[in-house]
C-alpha positions in Angstrom: 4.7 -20.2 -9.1 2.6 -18.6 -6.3 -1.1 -18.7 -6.2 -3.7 -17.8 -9.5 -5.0 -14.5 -8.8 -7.2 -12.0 -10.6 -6.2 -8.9 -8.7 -2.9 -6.3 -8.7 -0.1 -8.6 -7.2 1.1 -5.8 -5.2 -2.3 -5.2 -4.1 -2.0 -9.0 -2.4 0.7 -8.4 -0.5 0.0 -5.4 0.8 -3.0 -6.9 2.2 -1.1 -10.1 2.7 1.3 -8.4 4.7 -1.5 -6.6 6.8 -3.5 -9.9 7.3 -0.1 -11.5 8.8 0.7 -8.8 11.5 -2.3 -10.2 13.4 -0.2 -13.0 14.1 1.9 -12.0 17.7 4.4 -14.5 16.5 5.0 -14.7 13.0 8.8 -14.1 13.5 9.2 -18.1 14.6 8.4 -19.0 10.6 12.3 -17.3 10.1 13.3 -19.1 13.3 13.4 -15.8 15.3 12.6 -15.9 19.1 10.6 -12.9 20.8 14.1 -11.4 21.7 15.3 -10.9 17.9 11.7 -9.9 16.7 12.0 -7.2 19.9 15.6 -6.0 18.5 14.2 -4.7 15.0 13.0 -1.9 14.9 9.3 -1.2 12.8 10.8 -0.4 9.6 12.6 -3.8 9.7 9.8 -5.7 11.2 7.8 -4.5 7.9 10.4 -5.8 5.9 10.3 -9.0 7.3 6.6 -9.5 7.2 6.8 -7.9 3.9 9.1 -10.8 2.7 6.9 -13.2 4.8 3.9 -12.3 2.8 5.8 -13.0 -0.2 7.4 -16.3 0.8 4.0 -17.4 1.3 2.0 -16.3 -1.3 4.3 -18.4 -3.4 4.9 -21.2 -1.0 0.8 -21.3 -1.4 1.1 -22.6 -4.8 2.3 -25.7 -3.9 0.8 -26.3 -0.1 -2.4 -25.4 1.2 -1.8 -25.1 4.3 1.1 -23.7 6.1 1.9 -22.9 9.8 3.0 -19.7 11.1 3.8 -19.5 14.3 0.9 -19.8 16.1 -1.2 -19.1 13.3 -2.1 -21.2 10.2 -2.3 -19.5 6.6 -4.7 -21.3 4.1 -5.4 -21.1 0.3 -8.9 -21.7 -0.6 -9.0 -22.3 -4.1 -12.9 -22.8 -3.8 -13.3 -19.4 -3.0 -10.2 -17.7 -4.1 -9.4 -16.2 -0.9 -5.6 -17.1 1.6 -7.1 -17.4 5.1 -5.2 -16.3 8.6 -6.7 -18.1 11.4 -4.9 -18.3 15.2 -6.4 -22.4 16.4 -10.3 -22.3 14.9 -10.5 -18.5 14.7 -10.4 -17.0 11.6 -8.6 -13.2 11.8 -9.3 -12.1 8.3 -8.7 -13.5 4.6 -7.2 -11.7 1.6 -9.4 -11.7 -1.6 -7.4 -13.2 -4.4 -9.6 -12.0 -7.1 
């Protein structure tokens, strides 16, 4: 079902997909290791954040709160916003609406 959101879908992700670059090791939510996520090159590391971004923005519907690698992705209904934090740093968040 994926989140409620007032803006473009696409829109989201993009920024969704940004957002979750900022996370060295994203790659370990697809059971990668460094080694693997070194192997691809940038077009497919896109792809993979890209369908990442997607994965979660769904996944989000259901669970709050979901680990990425070192990072933790959070959907604040509150304020309509998906945070990326690394421990209690917050990196960014993506407007929802």
């Amino acid at each position: 079902m994926g989140v409620k959101h007032g803006r473009d879908y696409e829109g989201i992700l993009t920024d969704l997909t940004q957002a979750l670059s900022r996370i060295p090791d994203r790659y370990v939510f697809f059971e990668m290791d460094s080694e693997e996520w070194s192997r691809l090159g940038e077009a497919e590391q896109l792809e993979v954040d890209e369908a990442l971004a997607e994965d979660l923005f769904y996944a989000l519907g259901e669970e709050s709160v979901i680990p990425v690698g070192s990072g933790v992705v959070i959907h604040d209904k509150d304020q309509h916003r998906i945070h990326i934090l690394i421990g209690e740093e917050e990196l960014t968040f993506v407007p929802l609406i």
